[in-house]
C-alpha positions in Angstrom: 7.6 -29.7 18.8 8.3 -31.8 21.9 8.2 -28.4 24.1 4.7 -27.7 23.0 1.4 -29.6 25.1 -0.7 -32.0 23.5 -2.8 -28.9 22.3 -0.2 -26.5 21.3 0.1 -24.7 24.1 1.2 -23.8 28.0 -0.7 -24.6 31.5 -3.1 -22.4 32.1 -2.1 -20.1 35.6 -4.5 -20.0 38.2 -6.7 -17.1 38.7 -4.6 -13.7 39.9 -1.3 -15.3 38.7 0.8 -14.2 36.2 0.2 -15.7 32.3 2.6 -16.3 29.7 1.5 -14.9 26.9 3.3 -17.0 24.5 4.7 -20.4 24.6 8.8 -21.7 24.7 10.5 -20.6 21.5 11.7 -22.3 18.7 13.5 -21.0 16.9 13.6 -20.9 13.0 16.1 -19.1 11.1 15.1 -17.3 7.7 17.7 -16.9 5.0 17.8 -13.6 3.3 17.3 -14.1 -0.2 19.3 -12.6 -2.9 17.4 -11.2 -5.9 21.0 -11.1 -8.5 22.6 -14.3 -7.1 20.7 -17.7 -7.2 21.3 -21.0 -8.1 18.9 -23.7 -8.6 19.3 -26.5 -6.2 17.8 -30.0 -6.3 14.2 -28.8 -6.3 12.9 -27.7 -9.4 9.5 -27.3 -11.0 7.9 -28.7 -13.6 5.6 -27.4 -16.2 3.0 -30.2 -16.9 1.8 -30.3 -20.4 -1.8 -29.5 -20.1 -0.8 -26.2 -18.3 1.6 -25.7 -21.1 -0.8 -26.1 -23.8 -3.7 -23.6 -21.8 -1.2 -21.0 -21.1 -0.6 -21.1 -25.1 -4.1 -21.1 -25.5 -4.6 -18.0 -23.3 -2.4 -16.6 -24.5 -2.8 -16.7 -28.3 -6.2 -15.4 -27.9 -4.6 -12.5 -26.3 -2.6 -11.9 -29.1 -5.1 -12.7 -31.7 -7.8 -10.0 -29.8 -5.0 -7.6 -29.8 -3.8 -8.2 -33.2 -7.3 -7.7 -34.6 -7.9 -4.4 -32.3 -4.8 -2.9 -33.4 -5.4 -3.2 -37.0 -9.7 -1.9 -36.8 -7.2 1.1 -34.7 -5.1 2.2 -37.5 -7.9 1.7 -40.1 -9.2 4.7 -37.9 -6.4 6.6 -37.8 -4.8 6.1 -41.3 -7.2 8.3 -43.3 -5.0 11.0 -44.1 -2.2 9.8 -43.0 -0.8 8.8 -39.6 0.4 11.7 -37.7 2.6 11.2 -34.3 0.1 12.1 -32.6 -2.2 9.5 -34.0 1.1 6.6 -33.7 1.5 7.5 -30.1 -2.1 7.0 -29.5 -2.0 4.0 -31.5 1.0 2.5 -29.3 -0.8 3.4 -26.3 -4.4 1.6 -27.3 -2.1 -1.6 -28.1 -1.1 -1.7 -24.7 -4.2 -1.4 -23.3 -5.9 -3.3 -25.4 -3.6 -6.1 -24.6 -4.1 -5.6 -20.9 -7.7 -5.9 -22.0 -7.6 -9.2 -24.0 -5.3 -11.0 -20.9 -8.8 -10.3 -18.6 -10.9 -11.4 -21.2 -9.3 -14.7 -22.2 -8.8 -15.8 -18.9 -11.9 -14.7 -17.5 -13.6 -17.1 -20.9 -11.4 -19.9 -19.2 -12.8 -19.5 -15.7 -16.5 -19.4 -17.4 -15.9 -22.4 -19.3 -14.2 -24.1 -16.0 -16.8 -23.3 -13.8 -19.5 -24.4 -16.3 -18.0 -28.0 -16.9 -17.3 -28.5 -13.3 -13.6 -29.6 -13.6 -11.6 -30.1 -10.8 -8.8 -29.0 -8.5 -5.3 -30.5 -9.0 -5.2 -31.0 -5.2 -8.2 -33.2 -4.7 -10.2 -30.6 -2.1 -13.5 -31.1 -2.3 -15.7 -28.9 0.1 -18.3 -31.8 0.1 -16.6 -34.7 0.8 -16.2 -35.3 4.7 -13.9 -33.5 6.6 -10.3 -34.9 7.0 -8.3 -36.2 10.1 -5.5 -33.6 10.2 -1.8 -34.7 11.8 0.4 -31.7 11.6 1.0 -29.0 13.8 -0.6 -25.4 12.3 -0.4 -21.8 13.4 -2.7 -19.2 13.0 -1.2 -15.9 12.7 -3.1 -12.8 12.9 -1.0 -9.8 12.2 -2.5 -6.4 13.2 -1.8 -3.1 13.4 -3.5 -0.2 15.4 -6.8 -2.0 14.5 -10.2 -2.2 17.0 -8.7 -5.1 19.0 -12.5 -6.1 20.4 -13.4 -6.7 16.5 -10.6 -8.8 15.6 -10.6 -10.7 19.1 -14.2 -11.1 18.1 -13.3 -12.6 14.7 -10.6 -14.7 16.2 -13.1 -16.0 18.7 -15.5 -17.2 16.4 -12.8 -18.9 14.0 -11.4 -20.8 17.2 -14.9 -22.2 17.9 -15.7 -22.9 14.4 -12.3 -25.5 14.3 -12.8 -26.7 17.5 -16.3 -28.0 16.5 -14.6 -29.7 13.6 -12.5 -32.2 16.1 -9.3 -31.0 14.9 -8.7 -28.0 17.2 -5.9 -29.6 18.8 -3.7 -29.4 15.7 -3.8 -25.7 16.1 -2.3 -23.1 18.4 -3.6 -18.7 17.1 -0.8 -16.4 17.5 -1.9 -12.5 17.5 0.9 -10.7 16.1 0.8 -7.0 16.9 2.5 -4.3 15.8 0.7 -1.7 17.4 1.8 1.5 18.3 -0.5 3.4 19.7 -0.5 3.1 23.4 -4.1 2.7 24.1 -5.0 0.2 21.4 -2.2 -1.9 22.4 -3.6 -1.9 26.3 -6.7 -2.7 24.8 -5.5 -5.5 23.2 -3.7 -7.1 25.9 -7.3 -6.7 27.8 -8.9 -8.6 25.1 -6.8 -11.5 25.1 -6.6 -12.1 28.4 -10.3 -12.1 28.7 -10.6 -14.2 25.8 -8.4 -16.8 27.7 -10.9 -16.6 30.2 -14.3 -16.9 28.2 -13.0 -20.1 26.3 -10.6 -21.7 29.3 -8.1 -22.7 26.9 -4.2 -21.9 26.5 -3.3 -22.4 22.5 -4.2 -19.1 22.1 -1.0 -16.0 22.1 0.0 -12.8 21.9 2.8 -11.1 20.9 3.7 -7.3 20.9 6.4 -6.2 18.4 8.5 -2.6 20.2 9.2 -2.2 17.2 7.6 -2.9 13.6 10.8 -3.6 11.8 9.7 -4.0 7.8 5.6 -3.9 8.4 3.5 -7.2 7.8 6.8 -9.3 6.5 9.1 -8.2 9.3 5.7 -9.2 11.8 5.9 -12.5 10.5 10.0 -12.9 9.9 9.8 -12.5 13.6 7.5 -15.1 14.4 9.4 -17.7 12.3 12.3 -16.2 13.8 11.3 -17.3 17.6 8.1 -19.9 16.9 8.6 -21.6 13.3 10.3 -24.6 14.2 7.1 -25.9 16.3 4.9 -26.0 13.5 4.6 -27.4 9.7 1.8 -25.0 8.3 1.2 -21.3 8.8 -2.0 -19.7 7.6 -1.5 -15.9 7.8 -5.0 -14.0 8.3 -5.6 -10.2 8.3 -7.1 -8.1 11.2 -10.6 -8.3 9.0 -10.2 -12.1 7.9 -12.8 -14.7 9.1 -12.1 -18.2 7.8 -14.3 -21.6 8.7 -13.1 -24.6 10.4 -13.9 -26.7 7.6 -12.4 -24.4 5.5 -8.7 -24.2 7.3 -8.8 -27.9 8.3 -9.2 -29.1 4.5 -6.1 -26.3 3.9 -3.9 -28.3 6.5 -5.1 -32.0 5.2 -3.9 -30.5 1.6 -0.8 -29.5 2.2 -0.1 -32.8 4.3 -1.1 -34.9 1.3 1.2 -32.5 -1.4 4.7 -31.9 0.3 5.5 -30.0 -2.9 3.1 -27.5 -1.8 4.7 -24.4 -0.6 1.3 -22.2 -0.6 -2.6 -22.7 -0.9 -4.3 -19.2 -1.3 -8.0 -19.0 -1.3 -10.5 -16.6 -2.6 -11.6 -14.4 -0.2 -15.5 -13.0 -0.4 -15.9 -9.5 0.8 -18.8 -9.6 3.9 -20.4 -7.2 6.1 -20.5 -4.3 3.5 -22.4 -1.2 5.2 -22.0 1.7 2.4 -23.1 1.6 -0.8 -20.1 1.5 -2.3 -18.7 -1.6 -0.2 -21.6 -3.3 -1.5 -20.9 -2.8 -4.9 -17.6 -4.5 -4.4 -19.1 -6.7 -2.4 -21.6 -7.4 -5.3 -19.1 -7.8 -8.3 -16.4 -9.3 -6.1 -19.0 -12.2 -5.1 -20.5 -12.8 -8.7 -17.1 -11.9 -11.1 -14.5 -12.9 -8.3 -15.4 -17.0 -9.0 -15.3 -16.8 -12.5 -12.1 -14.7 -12.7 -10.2 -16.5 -10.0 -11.1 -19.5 -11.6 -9.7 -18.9 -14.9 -6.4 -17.7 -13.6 -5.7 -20.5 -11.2 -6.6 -22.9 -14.6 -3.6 -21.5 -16.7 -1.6 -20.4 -13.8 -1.3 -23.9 -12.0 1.7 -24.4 -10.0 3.1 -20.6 -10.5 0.3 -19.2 -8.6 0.3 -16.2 -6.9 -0.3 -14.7 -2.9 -2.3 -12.2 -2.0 -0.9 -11.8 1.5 -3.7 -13.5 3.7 -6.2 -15.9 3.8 -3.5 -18.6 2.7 -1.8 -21.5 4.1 2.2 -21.5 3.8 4.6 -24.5 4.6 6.4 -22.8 7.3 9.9 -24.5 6.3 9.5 -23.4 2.7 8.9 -19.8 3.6 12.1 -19.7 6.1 14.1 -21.3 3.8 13.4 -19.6 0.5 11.3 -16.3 1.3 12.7 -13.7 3.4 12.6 -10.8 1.6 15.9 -8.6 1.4 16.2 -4.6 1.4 15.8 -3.2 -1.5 18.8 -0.2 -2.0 18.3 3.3 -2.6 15.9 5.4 -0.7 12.1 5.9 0.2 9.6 5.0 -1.9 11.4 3.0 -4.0 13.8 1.5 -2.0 14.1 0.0 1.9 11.4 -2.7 2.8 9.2 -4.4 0.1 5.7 -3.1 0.8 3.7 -5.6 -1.6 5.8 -8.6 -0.4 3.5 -11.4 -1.1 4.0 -11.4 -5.0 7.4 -11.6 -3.9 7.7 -14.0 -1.3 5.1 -16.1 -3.8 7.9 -15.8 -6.7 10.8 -16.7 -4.4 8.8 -19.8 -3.1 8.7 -21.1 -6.6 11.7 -20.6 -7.7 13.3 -22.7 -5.6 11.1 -25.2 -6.9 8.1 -25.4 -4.7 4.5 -25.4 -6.0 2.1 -22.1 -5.3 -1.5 -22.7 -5.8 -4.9 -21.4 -5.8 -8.5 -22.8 -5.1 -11.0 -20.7 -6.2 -13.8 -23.2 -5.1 -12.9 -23.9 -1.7 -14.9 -21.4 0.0 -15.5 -20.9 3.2 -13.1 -17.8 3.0 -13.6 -13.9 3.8 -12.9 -10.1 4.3 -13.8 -7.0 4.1 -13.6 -4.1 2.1 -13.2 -0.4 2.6 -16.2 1.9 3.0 -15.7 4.4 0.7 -14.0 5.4 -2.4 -11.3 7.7 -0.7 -10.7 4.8 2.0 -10.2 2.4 -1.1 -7.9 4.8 -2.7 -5.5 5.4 0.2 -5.3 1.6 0.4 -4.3 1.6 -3.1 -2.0 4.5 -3.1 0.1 2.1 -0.9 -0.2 -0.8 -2.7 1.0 1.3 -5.5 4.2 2.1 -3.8 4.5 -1.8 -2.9 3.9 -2.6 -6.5 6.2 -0.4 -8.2 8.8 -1.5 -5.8 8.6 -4.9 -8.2 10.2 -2.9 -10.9 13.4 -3.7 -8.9 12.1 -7.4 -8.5 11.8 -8.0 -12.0 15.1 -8.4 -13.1 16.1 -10.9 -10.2 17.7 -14.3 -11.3 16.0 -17.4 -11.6 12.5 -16.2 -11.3 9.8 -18.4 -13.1 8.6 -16.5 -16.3 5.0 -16.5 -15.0 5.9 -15.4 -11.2 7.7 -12.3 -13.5 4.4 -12.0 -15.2 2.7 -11.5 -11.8 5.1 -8.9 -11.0 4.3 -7.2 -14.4 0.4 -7.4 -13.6 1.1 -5.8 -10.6 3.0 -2.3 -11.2 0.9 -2.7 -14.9 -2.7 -2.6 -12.9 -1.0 0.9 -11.4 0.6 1.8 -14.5 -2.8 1.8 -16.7 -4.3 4.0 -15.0 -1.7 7.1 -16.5 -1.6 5.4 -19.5 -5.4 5.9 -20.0 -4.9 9.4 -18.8 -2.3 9.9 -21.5 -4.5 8.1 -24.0 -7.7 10.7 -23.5 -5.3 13.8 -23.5 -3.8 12.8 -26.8 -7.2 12.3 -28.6 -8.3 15.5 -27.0 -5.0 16.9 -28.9 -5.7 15.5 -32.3 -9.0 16.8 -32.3 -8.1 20.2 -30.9 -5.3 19.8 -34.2 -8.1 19.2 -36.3 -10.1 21.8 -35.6 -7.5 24.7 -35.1 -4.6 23.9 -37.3 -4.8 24.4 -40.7 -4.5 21.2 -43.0 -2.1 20.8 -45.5 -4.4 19.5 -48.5 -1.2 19.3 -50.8 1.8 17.3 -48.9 5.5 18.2 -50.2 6.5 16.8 -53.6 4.9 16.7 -57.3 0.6 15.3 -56.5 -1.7 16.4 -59.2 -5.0 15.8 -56.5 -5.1 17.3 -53.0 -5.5 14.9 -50.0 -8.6 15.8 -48.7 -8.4 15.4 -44.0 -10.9 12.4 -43.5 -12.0 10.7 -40.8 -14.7 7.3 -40.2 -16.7 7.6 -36.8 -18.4 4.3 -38.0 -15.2 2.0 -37.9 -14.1 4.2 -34.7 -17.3 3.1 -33.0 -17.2 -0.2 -33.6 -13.8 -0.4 -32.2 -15.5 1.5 -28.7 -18.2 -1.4 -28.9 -15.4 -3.6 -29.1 -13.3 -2.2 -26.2 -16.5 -1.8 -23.9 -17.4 -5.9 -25.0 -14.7 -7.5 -23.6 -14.7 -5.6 -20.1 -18.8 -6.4 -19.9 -18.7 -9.8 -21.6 -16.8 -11.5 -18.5 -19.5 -10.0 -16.5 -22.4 -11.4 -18.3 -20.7 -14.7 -18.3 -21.1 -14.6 -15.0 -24.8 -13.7 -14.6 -25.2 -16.5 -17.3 -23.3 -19.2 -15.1 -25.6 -18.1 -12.3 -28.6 -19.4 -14.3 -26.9 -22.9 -14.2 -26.6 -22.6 -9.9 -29.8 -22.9 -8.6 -28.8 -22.7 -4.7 -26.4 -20.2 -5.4 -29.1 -18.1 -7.7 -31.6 -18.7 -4.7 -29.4 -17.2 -2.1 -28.5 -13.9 -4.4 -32.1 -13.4 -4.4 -33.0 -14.2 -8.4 -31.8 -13.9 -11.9 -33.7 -10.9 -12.6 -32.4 -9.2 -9.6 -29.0 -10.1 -10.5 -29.4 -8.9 -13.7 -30.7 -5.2 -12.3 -27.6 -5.3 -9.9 -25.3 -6.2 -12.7 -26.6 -3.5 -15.1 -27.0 -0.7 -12.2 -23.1 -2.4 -10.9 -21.9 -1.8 -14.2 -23.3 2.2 -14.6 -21.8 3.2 -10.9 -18.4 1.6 -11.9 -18.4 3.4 -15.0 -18.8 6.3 -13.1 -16.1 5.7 -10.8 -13.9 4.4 -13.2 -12.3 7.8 -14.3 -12.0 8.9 -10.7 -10.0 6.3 -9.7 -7.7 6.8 -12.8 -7.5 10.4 -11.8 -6.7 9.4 -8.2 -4.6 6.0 -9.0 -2.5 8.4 -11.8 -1.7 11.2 -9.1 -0.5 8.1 -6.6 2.1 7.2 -9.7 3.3 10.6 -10.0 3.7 11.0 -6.1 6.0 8.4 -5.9 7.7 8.3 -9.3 8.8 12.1 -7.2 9.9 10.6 -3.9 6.8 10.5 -1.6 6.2 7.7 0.6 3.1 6.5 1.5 3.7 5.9 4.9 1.4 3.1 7.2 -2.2 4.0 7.5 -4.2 2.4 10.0 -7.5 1.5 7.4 -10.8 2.4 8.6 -13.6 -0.7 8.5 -17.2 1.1 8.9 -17.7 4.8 9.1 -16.8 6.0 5.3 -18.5 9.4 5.8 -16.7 13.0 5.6 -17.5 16.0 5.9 -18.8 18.0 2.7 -16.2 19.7 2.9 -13.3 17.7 3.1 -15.3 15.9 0.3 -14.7 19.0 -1.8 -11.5 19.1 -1.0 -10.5 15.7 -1.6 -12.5 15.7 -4.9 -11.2 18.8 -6.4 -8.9 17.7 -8.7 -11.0 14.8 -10.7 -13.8 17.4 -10.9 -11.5 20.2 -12.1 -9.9 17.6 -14.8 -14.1 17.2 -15.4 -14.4 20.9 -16.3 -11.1 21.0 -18.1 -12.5 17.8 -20.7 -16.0 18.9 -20.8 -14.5 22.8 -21.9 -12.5 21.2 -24.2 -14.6 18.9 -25.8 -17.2 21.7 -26.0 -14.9 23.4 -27.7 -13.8 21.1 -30.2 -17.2 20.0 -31.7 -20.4 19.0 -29.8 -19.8 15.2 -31.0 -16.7 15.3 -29.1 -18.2 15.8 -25.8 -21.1 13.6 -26.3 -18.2 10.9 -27.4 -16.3 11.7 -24.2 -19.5 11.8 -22.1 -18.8 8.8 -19.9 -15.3 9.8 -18.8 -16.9 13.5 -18.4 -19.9 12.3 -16.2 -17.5 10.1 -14.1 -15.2 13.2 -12.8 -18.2 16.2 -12.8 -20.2 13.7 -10.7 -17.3 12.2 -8.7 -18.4 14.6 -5.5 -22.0 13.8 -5.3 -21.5 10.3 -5.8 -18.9 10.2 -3.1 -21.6 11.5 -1.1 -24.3 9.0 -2.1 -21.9 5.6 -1.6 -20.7 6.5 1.6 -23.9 6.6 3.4 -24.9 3.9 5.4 -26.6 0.9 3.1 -29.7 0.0 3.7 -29.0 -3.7 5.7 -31.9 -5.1 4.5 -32.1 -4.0 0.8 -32.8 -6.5 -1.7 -30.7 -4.7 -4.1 -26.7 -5.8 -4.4 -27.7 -9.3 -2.3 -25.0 -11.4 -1.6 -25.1 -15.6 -0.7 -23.8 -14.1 2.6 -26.4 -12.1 3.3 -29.2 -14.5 2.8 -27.9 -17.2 4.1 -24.6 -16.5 6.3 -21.8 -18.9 7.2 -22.4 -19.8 11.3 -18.8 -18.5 11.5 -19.4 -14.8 10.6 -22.9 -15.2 12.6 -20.7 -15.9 15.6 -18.3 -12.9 14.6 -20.9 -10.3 14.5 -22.7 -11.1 17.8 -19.4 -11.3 19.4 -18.4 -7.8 17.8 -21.8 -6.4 18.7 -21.4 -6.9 22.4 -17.5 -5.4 22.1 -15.8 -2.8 24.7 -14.2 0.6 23.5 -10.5 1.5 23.6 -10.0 3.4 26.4 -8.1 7.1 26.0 -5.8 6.4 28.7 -4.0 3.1 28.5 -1.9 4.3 31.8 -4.3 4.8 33.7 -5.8 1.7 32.7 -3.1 -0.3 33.5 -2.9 1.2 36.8 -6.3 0.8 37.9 -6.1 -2.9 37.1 -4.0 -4.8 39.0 -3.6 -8.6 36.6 -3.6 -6.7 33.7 -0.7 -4.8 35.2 0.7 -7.5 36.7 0.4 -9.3 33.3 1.7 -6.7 31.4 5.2 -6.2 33.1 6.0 -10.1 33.2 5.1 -10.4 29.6 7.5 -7.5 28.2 10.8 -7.8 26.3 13.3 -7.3 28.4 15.5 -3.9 27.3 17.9 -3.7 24.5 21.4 -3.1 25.9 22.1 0.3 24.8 25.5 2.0 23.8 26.4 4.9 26.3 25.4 7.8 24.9 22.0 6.4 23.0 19.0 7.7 24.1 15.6 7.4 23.7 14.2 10.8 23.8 10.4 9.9 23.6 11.4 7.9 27.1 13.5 10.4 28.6 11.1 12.9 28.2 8.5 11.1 29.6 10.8 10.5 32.7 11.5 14.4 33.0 7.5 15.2 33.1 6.5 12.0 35.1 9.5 13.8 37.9 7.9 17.2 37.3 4.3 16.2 38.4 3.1 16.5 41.2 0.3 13.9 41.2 -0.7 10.7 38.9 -3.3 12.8 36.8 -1.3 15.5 36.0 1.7 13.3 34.6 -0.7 11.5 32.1 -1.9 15.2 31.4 2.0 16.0 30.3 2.4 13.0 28.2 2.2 12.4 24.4 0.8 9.5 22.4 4.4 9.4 21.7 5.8 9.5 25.7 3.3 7.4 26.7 4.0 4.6 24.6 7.6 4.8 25.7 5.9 4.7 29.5 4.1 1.2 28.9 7.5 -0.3 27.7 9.3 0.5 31.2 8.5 -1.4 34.1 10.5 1.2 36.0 8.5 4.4 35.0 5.0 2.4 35.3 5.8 1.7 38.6 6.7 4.9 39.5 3.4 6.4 38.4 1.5 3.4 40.4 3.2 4.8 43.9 2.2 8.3 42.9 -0.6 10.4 44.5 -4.2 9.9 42.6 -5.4 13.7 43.1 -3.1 17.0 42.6 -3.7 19.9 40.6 -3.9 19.3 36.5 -2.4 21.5 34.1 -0.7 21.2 31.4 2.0 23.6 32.6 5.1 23.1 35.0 6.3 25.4 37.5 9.8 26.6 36.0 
């Protein structure tokens, strides 16, 4: 603390000299945690009765909903006797029923909250005036291979948006990168300098990882490691998160005024959608996400759960009680957690500290993929993260509802097989029923044969059921928008609403069964050993070509065919009963097609509050992002060709690992053999692979050989031998 300037940060250099791209350390240390060996120290949560009685509440509803599906289920299937067929299929509707009823009750809780206007248990109230904030508070933006003008852009705009709010001085940005491709990370260097420049000021850091050690958690281990001891708060952002002043300054005065407060997560509201199917989720995300969020934090309460950005963290409670530890065995299951914030969430609390959630702060944002394959890669490594909690689970001393997050998690992967499973088996009773002979006399002494029977009226009803409590929560929503004038306003009127909610509802159905086709292949792929590896995640551009559409879409509309055959096969009620799953996969290519075109910016259709009337601080954001550079293709040459950002560059690089004899770093050795071979500055960059060149920007010695070598020379991509 006493190392730091009155606002956070270093002197700024004069112009030409050298800047320090991050401040004096100090240090933190983070204490692995162990998930079989705990004991509960002097801190220890607990339950009030209120959230007692709503979680029995909640949860009695669940069981009565399930209770009274499972019996309407086996009034269907009993006629004639139950079959195991018909008992696995009625074990598998229990559990996804179940799953149902949990949504629906809770999301009845958040209606009923929202409607009666009750309050937070922290006191924040976005209309009250703003705080006077006296702690020290980082923000960390953690990134990885991601347009670095965009998120400098972002970062910009956030940093302007607290300094208005008087308080800027209480916080110092960190960007965090672990970047490794060469020219993006060049790139981003260029950016921050420049934005140093533009705003004159010297709280604001970077920091390039060699190597990313453990992903997002080892990124922020790290900083702890070296920075955490300066600071009380954290708030940990993503490469597409905007936040507003107001917003992050009423975070910081709210974990000042509860010290038992290890976490505050926020909702984040997906913005700038530019495909149709980012506006969809930008759509239901924006009028379901409220009304959802709200009626988890209500029955959740102090065992709330992370979602990995957007929050502020007590930096002390996270060092002491969160670092995550390896989990054994190999890839995918074992080595780093991928999905650490559940975890690091459920570790907080269970050495005692509270984890929160305030739905109605506002003020909070991201983005969302553009496409339904984009989407899908993200969740095929989430998967991987999630089912990495099946190790998680059993780990000593966790609270029973931070073990029920876990569960949510790898369960909101798991469904998806299970409703695979689910269709297949009622595909196989029927096909029984139609090509296997009935035994109208079972074994024994019976004087009247029992005749196969079946009731599509009681089996329909229970479908009406099913489909009410996944579309009631949604009307519950539209209906609490008729009590929000201003909010009702800004989405652009009821009636509209209601046409987006209906036409939301029909292109979700449609999607639904591709994503169970897709979401079931990701659990197979890793239940056999495949890792998912670290995608960079694309932001804007979610169109393919139609053929790699084909491609990709192959196998949900070959599982199409397969059903539709099938059903056809069976009976033509069949096919018409299994016509919304059918529809979903046959169409799954063409409406790829359709909702990853470029939306229509000013369509009145799937209007969002942020759209009409936009916060100042994503105004700011996309004007700075508008006017943004392009990475350049050769970060080498760049650095060469600019003398500061050279200059800037070397002083601010780690110095070298000592290295046993004997230990080498091919990608650098390599890159030292071509660079000796060449015969001119152009034709070594010609020689050198993402790869090599990467190792070249992390040598002072190799970049300044290349400076002192001859601009022009013949280019090839072959060496004399």
């Amino acid at each position: 603390m006493d190392t730091l300037t009155q606002n956070g940060g270093i002197e700024l250099p004069q112009a030409g000299s050298r800047e320090l791209f991050l401040p004096t350390e100090s240090p933190l240390p983070m204490a692995t945690q162990q998930l079989h060996a705990f004991q509960r120290g002097e801190r220890e949560g607990k339950v009030v009765p209120s959230t007692a009685l709503r979680r029995v509440c909640i949860f009695a509803a669940t069981a009565a909903l399930t209770a009274g599906g499972c019996y309407e289920m086996y009034e269907v299937l009993k006629v004639g006797g139950v079959t195991v067929l018909e008992w696995m299929v009625l074990g598998l509707f229990v559990l996804l029923f179940a799953w149902i009823a949990l949504s629906f009750t809770s999301a009845l809780a958040g209606f009923v909250v929202l409607l009666f206007r009750a309050g937070n248990p922290l006191g924040i109230d976005p209309a009250a005036p703003l705080p006077a904030i006296g702690s020290r508070n980082a923000m960390l933006l953690p990134t990885y291979n991601e347009d670095p003008y965009r998120i400098m852009a972002r970062l910009r705009a956030m940093y302007e948006s607290v300094d208005q709010s008087g308080q800027g001085a209480s916080f110092d940005w960190f960007v965090l990168s672990d970047t490794t491709s060469p020219s993006v990370w060049i790139a981003e260097e260029k950016c921050f300098l420049q934005l140093r420049r533009d705003l004159t000021v010297s709280n604001i850091y970077y920091r390039h990882r060699r190597e990313n050690l453990a992903r997002k958690s080892g990124n922020i281990e790290d900083w702890i490691k070296r920075f955490g001891a300066g600071y009380d708060h954290m708030i940990i952002l993503d490469a597409d998160s905007l936040m507003t002043g107001d917003t992050i300054v009423r975070l910081a005065s709210a974990m000042e005024h509860h010290p038992a407060v290890a976490l505050i997560q926020t909702l984040p509201i997906v913005v700038n959608a530019k495909t149709l199917f980012a506006r969809l989720q930008q759509f239901s995300g924006r009028l379901y996400g409220p009304l959802i969020a709200a009626g988890i934090a209500w029955w959740h309460g102090s065992e709330g759960n992370y979602w990995g950005h957007n929050a502020i963290i007590r930096v002390r409670a996270f060092a002491q009680d969160a670092a995550l530890p390896e989990l054994g065995g190999r890839k995918p299951f074992g080595g780093h957690i991928l999905s650490h914030d559940f975890v690091e969430a459920a570790l907080m609390r269970r050495a005692g500290w509270e984890i929160r959630m305030v739905p109605a702060l506002g003020g909070s944002f991201e983005e969302c993929p553009p496409s339904l394959l984009d989407f899908a890669a993200r969740d095929r490594r989430w998967c991987q993260g999630n089912l990495q909690h099946l190790a998680v689970l059993p780990a000593r001393g966790l609270h029973w509802v931070s073990r029920l997050h876990l569960l949510t998690g790898i369960g909101s992967y798991l469904t998806a097989p299970l409703w695979l499973m689910f269709l297949l088996l009622g595909i196989l009773i029927s096909l029984q029923a139609q090509f296997v002979r009935p035994e109208y006399f079972p074994k024994g002494f019976s004087l009247f044969p029992q005749w196969p029977a079946q009731d599509p009226i009681l089996a329909a009803w229970v479908f009406v059921g099913t489909m009410g409590l996944l579309i009631v929560p949604k009307l519950l929503a539209w209906i609490l928008l008729l009590t929000q004038s201003q909010n009702r306003r800004q989405f652009g009127g009821a009636s509209r609403v209601f046409v987006g909610f209906v036409l939301e509802t029909f292109l979700s159905g449609l999607i639904a069964p591709v994503m169970m086709i897709f979401q079931s292949r990701a659990v197979g792929e890793i239940l056999l050993g495949r890792d998912s590896g670290w995608q960079v995640q694309r932001r804007d551009d979610g169109g393919l070509p139609r053929g790699e559409l084909a491609r990709k879409y192959a196998l949900p509309t070959l599982f199409g065919v397969a059903m539709a055959v099938i059903a056809y096969a069976v009976s033509l009620s069949l096919l018409f009963w299994m016509a919304p799953v059918i529809a979903g996969l046959l169409l799954s290519i063409p409406v790829a097609m359709l909702s990853s075109r470029p939306s229509d910016p000013n369509a009145r259709l799937f209007r969002t509050p942020e759209e009409t009337a936009p916060p100042q601080v994503l105004v700011r954001a996309n004007e700075l992002a508008i006017v943004s550079g392009n990475v350049m293709a050769s970060p080498v040459q760049d650095l060469i060709e600019d003398e500061r950002l050279l200059e800037n560059h070397l002083s601010n690089l780690p110095p070298d690992k000592r290295r046993n004899r004997g230990q080498v770093d091919p990608n650098l050795a390599i890159a030292r053999a071509k660079i000796e071979d060449a015969e001119s500055f152009r034709e070594a960059l010609s020689f050198l692979t993402e790869r090599e060149t990467f190792a070249v920007v992390n040598s002072p010695a190799l970049l300044r050989v290349l400076s002192a070598m001859p601009r022009a020379g013949r280019s090839t991509t072959a060496s004399p031998s």
